[in-house]
C-alpha positions in Angstrom: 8.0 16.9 41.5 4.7 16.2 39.7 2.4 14.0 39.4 2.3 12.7 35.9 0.7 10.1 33.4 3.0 9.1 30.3 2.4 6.9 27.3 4.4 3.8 26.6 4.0 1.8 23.8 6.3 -1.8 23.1 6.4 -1.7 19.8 6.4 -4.3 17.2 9.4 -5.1 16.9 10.0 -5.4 21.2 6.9 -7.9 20.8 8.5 -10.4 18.5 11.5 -10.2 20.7 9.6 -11.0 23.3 10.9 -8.6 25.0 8.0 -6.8 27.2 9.4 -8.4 30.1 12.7 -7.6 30.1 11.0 -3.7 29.2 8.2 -3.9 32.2 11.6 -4.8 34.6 13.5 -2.1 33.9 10.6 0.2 33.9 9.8 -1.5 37.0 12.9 0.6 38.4 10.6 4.0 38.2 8.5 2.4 41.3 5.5 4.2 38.9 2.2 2.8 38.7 0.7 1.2 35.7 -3.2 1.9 35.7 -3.6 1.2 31.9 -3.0 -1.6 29.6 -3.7 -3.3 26.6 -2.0 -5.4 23.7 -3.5 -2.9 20.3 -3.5 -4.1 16.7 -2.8 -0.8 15.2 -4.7 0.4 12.0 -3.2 2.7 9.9 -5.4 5.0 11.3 -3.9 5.5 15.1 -0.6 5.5 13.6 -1.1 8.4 11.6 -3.3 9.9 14.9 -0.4 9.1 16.9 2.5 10.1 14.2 0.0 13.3 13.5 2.8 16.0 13.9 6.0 13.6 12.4 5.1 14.1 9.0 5.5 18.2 8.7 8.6 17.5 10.8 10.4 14.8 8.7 9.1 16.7 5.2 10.8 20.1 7.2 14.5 18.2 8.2 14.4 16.0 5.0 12.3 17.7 2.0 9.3 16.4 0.8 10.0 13.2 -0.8 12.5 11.6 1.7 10.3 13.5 4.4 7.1 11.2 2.9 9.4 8.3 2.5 10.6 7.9 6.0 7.3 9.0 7.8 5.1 6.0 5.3 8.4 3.8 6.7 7.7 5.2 10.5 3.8 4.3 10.2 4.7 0.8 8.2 6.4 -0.1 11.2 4.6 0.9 14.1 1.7 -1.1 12.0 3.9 -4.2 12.2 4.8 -4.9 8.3 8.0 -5.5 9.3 7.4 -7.0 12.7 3.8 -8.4 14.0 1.0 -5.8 14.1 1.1 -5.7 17.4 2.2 -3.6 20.4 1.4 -3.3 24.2 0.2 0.3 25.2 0.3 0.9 29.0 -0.1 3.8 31.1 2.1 4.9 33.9 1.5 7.3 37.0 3.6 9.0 39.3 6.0 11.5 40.2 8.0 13.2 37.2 7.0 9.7 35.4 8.2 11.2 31.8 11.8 12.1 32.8 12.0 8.7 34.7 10.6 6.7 31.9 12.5 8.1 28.9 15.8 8.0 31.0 15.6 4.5 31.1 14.4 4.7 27.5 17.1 6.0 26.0 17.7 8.1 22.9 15.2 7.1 20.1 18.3 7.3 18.1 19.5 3.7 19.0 22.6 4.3 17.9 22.6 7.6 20.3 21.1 5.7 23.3 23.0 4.6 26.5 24.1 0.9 26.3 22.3 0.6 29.4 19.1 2.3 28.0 16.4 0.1 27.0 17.1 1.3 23.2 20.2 1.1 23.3 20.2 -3.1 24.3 17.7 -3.5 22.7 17.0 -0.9 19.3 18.7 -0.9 16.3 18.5 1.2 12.5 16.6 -0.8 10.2 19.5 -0.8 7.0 16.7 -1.5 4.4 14.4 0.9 5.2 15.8 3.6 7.7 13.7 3.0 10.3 14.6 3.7 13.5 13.2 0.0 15.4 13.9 1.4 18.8 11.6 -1.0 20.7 9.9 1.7 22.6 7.9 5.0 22.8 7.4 7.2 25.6 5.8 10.1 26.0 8.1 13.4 25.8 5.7 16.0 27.2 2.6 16.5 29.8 1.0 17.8 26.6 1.8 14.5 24.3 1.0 12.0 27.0 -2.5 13.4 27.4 -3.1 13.1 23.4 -1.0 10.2 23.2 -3.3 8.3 26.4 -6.3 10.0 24.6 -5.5 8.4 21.2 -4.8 4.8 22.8 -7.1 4.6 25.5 -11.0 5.2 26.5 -11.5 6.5 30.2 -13.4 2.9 31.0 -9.7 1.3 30.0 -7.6 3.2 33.1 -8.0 2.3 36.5 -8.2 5.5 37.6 -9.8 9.1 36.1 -6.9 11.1 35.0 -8.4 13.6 32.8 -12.1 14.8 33.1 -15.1 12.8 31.3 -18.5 13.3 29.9 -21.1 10.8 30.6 -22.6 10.2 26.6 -25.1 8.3 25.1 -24.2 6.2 22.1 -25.8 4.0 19.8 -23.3 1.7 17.7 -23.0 -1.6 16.3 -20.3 -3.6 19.3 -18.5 -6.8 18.9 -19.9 -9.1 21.8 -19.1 -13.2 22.7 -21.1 -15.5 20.9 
């Protein structure tokens, strides 16, 4: 058993569900701690961060043009186009946390998932455009969830230090109450 820190993201399509409750419940299951999280309006930027290695991989299964097609349709999507343009990141802690949280996950094939599985209630295949609306991400690897929770959050956003830190000095323009 190890301790672990994995990514979970309810995406856009699990928000206008309103389904994050019914998601933080059967996550609840894990007996994990949360010690991160935030609702994230997501820029085409961190979804092509976050979606970094899909691309090469969807070009590689599906050749370059349906490849390109279906990884635009992946980052449309988590960017809300289809949905809101929002999802809820959160960071979970605990023993074995990946394994626990993408068995209750499911497939990210919806149509592959358990019924049980939170994709597999809840996802479905987009007909129009392919897209796999699955509700959910979660981690699949020590070494994803520490780029993934890198990617998504700042060390000041967790409640407690899981990877090291520098102490920096910045100077930049910051969005404050009026």
């Amino acid at each position: 058993m190890t301790k672990q820190q994995c990514l979970v993201l309810i995406k856009p399509d699990g928000i206008v569900k309103s389904l994050t409750g019914n998601i933080i419940s059967a996550l609840s299951e894990t007996k994990l701690k949360i010690i991160g999280a935030k609702i994230v309006k997501v820029s085409r930027e961190l979804a092509e961060m976050h979606y970094s290695e899909l691309k090469e991989k969807q070009i590689k299964k599906h050749g370059q043009e349906k490849g390109t097609k279906i990884f635009e349709g992946t980052l449309k999507y988590i960017q809300g186009h289809y949905h809101t343009d929002r999802v809820l990141a959160l960071v979970y802690e605990g023993e074995d946390s990946i394994e626990k949280i993408r068995a209750i996950a499911g497939s990210t094939n919806p149509e592959e998932a358990e019924p049980t599985s939170i994709r597999g209630k809840y996802g479905r295949i987009n007909s129009k455009t392919g897209v796999y609306e699955n509700v959910i991400h979660a981690s699949d690897s020590e070494e994803n969830a520490k780029k993934e929770i890198q990617i998504w959050f700042s060390p000041e956003e967790l409640a407690e230090t899981i990877y090291p830190t520098k102490k920096v000095r910045q100077t930049k323009e910051i969005l404050i109450w009026d």
